[in-house]
C-alpha positions as CSV (number, residue, x, y, z in Angstrom):
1,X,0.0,0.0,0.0
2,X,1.5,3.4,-0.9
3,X,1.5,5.8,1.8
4,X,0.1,9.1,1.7
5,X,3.4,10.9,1.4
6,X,4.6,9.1,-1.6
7,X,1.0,9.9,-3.1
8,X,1.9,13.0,-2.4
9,X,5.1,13.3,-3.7
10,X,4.0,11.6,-7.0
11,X,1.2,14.2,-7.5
12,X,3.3,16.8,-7.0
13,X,5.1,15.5,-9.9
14,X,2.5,15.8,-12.3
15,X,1.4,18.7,-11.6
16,X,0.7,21.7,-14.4
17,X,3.4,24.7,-14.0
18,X,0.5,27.4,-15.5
19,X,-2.4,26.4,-12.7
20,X,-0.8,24.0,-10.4
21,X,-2.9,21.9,-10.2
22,X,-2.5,18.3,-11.6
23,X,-2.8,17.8,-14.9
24,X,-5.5,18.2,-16.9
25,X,-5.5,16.4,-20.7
26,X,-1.9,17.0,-20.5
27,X,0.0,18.3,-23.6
28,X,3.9,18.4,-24.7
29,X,5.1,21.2,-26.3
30,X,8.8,21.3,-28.5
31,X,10.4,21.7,-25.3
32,X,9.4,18.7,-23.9
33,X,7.6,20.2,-20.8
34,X,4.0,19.3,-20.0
35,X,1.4,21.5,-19.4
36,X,-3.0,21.3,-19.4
37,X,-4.5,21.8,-23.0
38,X,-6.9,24.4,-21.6
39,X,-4.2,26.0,-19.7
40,X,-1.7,26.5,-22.3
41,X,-4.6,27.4,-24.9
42,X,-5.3,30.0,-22.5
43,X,-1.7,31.5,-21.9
44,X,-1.6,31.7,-25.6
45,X,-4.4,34.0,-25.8
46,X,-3.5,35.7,-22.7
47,X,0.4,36.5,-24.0
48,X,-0.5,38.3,-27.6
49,X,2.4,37.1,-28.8
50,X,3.6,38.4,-32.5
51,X,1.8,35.9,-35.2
52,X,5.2,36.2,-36.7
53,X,7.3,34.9,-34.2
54,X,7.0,31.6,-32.0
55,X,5.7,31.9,-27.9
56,X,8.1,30.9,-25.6
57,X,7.7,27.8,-23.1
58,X,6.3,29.5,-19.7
59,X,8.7,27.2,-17.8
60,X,12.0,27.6,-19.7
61,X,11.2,30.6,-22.3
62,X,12.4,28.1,-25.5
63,X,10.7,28.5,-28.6
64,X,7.8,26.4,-29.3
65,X,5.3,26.2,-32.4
66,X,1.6,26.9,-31.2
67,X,-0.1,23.7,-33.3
68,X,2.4,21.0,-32.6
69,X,0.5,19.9,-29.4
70,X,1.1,16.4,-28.3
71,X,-0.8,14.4,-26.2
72,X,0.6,12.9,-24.0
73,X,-1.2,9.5,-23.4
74,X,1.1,7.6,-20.9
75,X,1.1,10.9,-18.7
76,X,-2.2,11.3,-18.4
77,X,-2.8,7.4,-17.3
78,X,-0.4,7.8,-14.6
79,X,-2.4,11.3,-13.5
80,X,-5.6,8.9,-13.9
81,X,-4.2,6.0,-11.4
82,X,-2.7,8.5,-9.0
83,X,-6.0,10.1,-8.5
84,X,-7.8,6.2,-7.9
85,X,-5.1,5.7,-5.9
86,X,-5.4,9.2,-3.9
87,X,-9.0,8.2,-3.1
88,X,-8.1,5.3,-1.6
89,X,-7.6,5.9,2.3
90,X,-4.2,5.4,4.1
91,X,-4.3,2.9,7.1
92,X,-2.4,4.8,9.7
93,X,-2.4,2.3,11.8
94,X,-0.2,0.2,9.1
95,X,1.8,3.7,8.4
96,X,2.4,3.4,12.4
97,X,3.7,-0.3,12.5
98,X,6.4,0.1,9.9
99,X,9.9,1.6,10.7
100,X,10.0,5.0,8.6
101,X,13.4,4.4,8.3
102,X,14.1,0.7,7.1
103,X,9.9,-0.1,6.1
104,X,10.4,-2.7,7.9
105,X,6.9,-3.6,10.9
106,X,7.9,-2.2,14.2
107,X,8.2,-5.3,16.9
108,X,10.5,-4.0,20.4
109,X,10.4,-0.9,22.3
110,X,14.0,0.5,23.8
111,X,13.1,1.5,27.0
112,X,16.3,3.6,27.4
113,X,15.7,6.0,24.6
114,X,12.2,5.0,24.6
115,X,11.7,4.4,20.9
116,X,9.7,1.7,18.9
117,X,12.0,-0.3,17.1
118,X,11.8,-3.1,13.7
119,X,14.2,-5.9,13.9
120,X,16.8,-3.7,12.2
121,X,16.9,-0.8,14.3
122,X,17.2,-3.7,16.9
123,X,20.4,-4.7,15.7
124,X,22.0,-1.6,15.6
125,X,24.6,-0.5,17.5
126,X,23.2,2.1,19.4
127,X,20.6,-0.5,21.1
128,X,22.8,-3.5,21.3
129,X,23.4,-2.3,25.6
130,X,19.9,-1.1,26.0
131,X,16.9,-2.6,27.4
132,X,14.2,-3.9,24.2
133,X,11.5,-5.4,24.7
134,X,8.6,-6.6,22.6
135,X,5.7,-4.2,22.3
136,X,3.1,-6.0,24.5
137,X,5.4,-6.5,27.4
138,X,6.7,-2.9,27.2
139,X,3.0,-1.3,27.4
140,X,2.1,-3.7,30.2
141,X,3.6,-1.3,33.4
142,X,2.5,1.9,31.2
143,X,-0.9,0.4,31.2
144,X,-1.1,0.1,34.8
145,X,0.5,3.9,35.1
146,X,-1.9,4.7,32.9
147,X,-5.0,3.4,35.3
148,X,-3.6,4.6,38.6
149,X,-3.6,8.1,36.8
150,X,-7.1,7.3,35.4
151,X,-8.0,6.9,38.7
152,X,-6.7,9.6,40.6
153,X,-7.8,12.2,37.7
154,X,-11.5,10.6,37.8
155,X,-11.7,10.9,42.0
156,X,-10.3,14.6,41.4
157,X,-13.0,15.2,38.9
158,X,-15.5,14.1,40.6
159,X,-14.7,16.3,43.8
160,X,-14.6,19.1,41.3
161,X,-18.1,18.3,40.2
162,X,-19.1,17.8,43.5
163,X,-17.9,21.0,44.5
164,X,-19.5,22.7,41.1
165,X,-23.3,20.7,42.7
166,X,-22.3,22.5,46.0
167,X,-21.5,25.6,45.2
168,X,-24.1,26.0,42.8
169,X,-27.0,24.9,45.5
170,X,-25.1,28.0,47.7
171,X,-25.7,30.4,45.0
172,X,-29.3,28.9,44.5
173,X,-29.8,29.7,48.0
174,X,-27.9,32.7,47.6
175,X,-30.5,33.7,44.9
176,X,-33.5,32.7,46.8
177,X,-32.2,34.8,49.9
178,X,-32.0,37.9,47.4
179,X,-35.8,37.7,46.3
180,X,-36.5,37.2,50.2
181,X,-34.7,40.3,51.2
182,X,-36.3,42.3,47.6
183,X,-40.2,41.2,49.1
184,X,-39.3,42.4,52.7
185,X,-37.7,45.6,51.4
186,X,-40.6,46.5,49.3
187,X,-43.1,45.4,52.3
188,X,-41.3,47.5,54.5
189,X,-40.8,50.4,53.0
190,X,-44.8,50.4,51.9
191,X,-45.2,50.2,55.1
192,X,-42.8,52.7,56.1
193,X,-44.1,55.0,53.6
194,X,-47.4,55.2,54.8
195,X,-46.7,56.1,58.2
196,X,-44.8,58.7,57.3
197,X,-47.9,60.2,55.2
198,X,-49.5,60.0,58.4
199,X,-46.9,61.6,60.4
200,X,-46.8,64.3,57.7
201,X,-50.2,64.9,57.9
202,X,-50.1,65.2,61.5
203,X,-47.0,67.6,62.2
204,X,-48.8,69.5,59.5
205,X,-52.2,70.0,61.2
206,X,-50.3,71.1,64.1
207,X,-48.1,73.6,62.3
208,X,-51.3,74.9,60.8
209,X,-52.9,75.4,64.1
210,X,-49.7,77.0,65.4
211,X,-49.8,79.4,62.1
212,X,-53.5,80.2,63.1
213,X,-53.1,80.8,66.8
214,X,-50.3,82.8,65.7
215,X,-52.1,85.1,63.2
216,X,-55.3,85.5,66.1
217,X,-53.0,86.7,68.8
218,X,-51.2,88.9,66.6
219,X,-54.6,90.4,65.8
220,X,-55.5,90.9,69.5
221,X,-52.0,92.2,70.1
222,X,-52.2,94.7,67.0
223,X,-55.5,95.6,68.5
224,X,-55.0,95.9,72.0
225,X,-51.6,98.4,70.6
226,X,-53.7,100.7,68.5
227,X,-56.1,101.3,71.6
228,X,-53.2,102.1,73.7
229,X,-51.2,104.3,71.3
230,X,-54.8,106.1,70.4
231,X,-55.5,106.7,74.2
232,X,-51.7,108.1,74.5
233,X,-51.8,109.9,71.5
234,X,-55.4,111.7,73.0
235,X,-53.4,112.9,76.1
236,X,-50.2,114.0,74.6
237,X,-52.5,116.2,72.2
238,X,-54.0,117.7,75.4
239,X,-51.3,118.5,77.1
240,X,-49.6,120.2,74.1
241,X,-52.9,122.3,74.0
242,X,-52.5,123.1,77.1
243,X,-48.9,123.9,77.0
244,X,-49.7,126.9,74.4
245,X,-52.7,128.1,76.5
246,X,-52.9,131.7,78.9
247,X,-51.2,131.0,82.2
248,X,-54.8,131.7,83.6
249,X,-55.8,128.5,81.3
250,X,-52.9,126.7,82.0
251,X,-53.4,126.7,85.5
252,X,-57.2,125.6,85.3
253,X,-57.8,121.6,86.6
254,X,-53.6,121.3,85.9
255,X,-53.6,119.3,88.9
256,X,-55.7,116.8,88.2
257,X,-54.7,116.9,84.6
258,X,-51.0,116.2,86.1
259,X,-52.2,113.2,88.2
260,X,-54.1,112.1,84.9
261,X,-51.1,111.9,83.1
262,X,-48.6,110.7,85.8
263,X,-50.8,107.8,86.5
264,X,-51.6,106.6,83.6
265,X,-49.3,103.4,82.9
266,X,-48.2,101.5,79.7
267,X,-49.7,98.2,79.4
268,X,-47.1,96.3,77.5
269,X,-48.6,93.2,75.9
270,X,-46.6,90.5,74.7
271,X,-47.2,89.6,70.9
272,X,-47.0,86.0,71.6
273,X,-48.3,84.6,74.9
274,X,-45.7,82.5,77.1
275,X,-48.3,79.3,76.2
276,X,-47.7,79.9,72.0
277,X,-44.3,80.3,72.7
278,X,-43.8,76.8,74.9
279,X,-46.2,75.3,72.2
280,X,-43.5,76.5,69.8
281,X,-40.5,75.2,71.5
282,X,-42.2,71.9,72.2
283,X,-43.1,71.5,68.3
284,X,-39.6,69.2,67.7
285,X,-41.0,66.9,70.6
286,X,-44.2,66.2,68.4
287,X,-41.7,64.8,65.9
288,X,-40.2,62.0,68.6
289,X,-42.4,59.5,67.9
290,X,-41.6,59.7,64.4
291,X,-37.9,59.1,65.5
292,X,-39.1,56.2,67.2
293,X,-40.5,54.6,64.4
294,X,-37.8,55.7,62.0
295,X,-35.5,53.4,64.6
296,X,-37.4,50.4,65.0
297,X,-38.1,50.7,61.3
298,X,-34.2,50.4,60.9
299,X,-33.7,48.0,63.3
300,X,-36.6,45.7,62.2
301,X,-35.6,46.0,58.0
302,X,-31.5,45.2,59.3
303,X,-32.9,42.1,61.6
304,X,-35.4,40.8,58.6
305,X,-33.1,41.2,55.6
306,X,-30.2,39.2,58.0
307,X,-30.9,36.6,59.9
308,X,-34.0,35.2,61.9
309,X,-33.6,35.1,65.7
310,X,-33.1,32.4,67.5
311,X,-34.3,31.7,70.7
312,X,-31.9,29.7,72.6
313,X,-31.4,28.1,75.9
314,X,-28.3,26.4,77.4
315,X,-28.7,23.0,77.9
316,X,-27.4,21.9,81.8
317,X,-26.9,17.9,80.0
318,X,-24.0,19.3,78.5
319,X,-22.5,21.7,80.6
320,X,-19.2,21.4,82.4
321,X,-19.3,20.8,85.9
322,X,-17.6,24.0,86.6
323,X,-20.2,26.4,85.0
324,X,-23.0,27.3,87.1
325,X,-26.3,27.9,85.4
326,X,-29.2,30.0,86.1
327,X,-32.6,29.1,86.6
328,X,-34.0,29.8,83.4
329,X,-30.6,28.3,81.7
330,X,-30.2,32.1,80.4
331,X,-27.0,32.6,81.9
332,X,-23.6,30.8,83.3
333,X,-21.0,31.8,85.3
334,X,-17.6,30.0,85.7
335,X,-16.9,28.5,89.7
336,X,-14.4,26.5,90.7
337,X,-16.5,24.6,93.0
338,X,-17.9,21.7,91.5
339,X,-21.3,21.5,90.6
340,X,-23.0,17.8,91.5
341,X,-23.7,17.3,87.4
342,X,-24.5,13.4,87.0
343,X,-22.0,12.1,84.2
344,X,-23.3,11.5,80.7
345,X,-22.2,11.5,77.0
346,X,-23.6,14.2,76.3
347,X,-21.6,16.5,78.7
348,X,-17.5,17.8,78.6
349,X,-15.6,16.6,81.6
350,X,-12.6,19.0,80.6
351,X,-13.2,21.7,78.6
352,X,-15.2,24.1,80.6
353,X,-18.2,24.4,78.1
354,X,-22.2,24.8,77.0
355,X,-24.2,24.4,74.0
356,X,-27.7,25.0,73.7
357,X,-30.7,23.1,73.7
358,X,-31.9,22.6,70.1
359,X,-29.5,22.7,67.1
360,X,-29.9,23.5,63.5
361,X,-30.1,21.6,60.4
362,X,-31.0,24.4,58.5
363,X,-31.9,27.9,58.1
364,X,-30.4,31.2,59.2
365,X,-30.4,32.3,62.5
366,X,-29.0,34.7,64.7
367,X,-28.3,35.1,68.5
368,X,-27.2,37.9,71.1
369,X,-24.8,36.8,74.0
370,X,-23.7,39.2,76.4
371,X,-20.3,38.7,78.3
372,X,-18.7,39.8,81.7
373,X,-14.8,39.4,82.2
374,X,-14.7,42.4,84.8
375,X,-12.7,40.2,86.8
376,X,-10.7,38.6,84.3
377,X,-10.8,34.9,82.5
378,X,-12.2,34.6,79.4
379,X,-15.6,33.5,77.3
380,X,-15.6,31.2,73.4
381,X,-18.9,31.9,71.3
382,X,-19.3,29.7,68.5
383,X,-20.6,26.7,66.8
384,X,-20.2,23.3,66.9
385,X,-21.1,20.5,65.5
386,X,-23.1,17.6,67.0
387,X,-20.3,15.5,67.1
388,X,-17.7,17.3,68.4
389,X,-15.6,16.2,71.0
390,X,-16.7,16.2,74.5
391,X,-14.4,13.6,76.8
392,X,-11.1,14.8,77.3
393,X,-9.4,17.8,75.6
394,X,-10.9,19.8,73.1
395,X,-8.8,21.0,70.3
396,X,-10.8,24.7,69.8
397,X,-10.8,24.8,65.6
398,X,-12.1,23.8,62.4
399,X,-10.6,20.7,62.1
400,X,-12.5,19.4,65.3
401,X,-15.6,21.3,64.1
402,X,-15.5,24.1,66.4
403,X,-16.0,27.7,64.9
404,X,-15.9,30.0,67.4
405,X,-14.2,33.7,68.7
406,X,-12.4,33.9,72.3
407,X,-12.9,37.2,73.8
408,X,-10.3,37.5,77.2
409,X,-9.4,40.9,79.1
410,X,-8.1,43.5,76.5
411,X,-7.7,40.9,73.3
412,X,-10.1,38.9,70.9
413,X,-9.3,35.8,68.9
414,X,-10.4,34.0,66.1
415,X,-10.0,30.2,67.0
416,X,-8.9,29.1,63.4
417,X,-6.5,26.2,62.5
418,X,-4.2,28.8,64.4
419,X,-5.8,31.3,66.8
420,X,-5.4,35.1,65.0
421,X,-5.9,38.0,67.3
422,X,-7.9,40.3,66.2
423,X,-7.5,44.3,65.7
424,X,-11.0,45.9,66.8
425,X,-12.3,49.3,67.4
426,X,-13.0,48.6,71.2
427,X,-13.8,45.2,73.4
428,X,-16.8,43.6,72.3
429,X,-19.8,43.7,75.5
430,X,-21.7,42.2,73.4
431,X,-21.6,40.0,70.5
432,X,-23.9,38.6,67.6
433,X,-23.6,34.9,66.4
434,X,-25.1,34.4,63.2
435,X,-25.9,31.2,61.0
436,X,-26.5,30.2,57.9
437,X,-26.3,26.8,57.5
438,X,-27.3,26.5,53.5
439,X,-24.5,29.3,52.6
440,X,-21.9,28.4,55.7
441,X,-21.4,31.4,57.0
442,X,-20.8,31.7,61.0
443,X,-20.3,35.1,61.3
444,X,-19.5,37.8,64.6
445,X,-20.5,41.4,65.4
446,X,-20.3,43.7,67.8
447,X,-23.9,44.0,68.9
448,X,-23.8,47.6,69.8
449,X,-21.4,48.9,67.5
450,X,-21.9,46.8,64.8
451,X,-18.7,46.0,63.4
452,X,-17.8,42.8,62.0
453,X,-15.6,40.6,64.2
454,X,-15.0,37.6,61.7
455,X,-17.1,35.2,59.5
456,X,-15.8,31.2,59.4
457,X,-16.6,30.1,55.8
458,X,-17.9,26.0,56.3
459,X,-19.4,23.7,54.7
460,X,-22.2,21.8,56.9
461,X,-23.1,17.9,56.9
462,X,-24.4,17.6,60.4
463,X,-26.6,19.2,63.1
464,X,-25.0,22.4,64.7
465,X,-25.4,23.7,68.1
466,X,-24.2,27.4,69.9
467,X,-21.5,26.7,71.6
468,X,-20.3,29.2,75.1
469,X,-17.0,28.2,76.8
470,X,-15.4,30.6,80.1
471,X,-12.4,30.3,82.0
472,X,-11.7,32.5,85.1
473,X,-13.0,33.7,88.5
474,X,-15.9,36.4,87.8
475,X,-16.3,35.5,84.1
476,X,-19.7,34.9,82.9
477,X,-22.3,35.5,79.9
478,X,-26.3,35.7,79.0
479,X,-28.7,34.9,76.1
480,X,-30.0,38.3,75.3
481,X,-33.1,36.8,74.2
């Protein structure tokens, strides 16, 4: 079988120097070159050459006479079976087998130059102090190379796609959280809006009744001033008569014109009465409740669009004997006295620890724990998760499925795979756990100042509970439920 480069090599040989293609009805001129009928017909036509002199070959330039055309018949049966043979397809598997440079079928692989090699090459020199062997026994520890890389690369895709499933349900969640938070925003501030018509309707009735009582007493005052500057005006015009009068006139009732005059007092009235004017003032008070609303409106629309709250108890099965509980389970408070706690799984026997009743499987929820370390020690807030451990010591990280913040006198930590201390504004009082177990967020805040503390990013399998630990005389916390 003749491979596709000798094919290729041959039709290149018999190929037309005018269109370069192969040739077509091929022709000889005097020359003895080869060339398509059509072709050279055309570069005859094209050229214009004098009818009185001979064209020149297109390849050489010779001389040749324009109606000696030969066909040539052998040429154009071996243009004919290279084409059939062109149409025939190349086995590249059998090009593969043979030796490209003895054509001789490829038997051993040298594994020290790793080459395929016929029986030939296998005599050579070169490979007489290498190691051949035949094909089959060669591929044999490739093959199993091969598999164990099959393997691996499978397992590594399919924690990539498992990854892709996971991280696409987050973003679904993600997604579904955003058209949450867009309905309670548009709820809210419908809601918002119309109480605020309302308030403006009411802080506007009361201006306006503040603008009339306004306008009536400064009626009464303009009227009350007119009488008083007309009765003034009537006695300074008699006296100024009187003035220009005969001493015997003058002198006529001047006493008890006198005594007229020098008793007569100025009212001075007050344009706005001391009851407007406190009205006045007070106006800005009328504007408190709106205030009021404003910051429960705030407070409620931040609470809705972040987590739901949770309302948690801790759980006296699990607490350390050390930590002494309230009542209610609301608060605990480290003592080194020894509480009589009856031993059970469920409860640490070394670290000094809590969680809450309950746990979470789902959901997002959120949780306010107050913390006292006036006399030192130090409190953990976290999560954990249902299996963590709880006989002997407790590793305080990821890796032991513990998610938590320490706070301690001056400093607060974030108990990663190594604890990082933390660079805060001021010493958290009081801190905000909050949970969202789709997403796997466990993220901190300072509950009066707001500012982020740290967010673990985890992926959940299991059940979850709020986790408290303290350490220290005095130190203690509360569920600010």
């Amino acid at each position: 079988m003749a491979s596709a480069a000798s094919l290729t090599s041959l039709a290149d040989e018999v190929n037309c120097p005018i269109c370069q293609g192969i040739l077509r009805e091929p022709v000889t001129i005097d020359c003895g070159h080869n060339f398509c009928r059509g072709c050279l017909t055309r570069f005859l036509e094209i050229s214009g050459s004098d009818p009185e002199e001979n064209p020149t070959c297109p390849l050489c330039k010779e001389p040749f006479r324009p109606g000696n055309f030969r066909p040539n018949w052998q040429l154009a049966s071996v243009v004919e079976n290279i084409e059939r043979l062109r149409l025939v397809p190349t086995s590249d598997s059998e090009e593969r087998d043979v030796c490209r440079e003895h054509r001789e079928k490829v038997y051993f692989f040298c594994e020290d130059d790793e080459m395929q090699l016929c029986v030939v090459c296998r005599e050579a020199w070169e490979h007489r102090s290498h190691t051949v062997r035949f094909l089959e026994d060669a591929a044999g520890p490739y093959r199993e190379q091969i598999q164990k890389c099959l393997e691996s690369l499978r397992k590594e895709r399919e924690e990539i796609q498992g990854i892709q499933s996971r991280e696409n349900q987050r973003i679904q969640v993600l997604l579904t959280q955003v058209a949450t938070k867009r309905q309670k925003v548009i709820s809210e501030f419908a809601h918002l809006s119309q109480f605020l018509e309302e308030q403006q309707g009411i802080l506007l009735a009361q201006l306006e009744r503040l603008d009339g009582d306004i306008l009536k007493q400064r009626d009464e005052f303009d009227a009350l001033v007119t009488g008083e500057i007309c009765r003034f005006s009537a006695l300074i015009t008699e006296l100024e008569e009187k003035s220009e009068r005969s001493a015997r006139e003058l002198l006529m009732d001047i006493r008890s014109t006198l005594i007229r005059c020098e008793t007569r007092k100025c009212r001075k009235p007050e344009a706005v009465s001391p009851e407007l004017g406190q009205r006045i003032r007070d106006f800005p008070h009328q504007a408190l409740p709106l205030q009021r609303e404003m910051k429960m409106f705030l407070e409620k629309l931040s609470f809705e669009l972040d987590y739901e709250p949770a309302h948690i108890s801790l759980d006296p099965q699990t607490s350390h004997p050390k930590l002494l509980l309230s009542e209610d389970n609301q608060q605990a408070k480290f003592s080194y006295k020894w509480q009589n706690s009856p031993d059970n799984f469920r409860r640490f026997d070394r670290a000094t620890c809590v969680l809450a009743q309950g746990g979470f499987t789902e959901g997002r929820h959120t949780w306010v724990v107050s913390v006292d370390l006036a006399h030192g020690g130090s409190c953990t807030i976290g999560v954990v998760n249902e299996d963590v451990q709880r006989k002997g010591e407790l590793r305080l990280r990821p890796e032991e499925g513990v998610w938590a913040v320490r706070l301690a006198w001056g400093f607060v930590s974030a108990l990663g795979s190594f604890p990082t201390r933390l660079t805060l504004e001021e010493q958290p009082r009081q801190v905000r756990v909050s949970l969202d177990y789709e997403v796997g967020w466990v993220t901190f805040v300072n509950a009066v100042t707001q500012e982020p503390i740290y967010t673990f990013t985890v992926s959940f399998t299991q059940k979850v509970f709020p986790f408290f630990g303290l350490w220290g005389r005095g130190s203690s916390l509360s569920l600010n439920n």
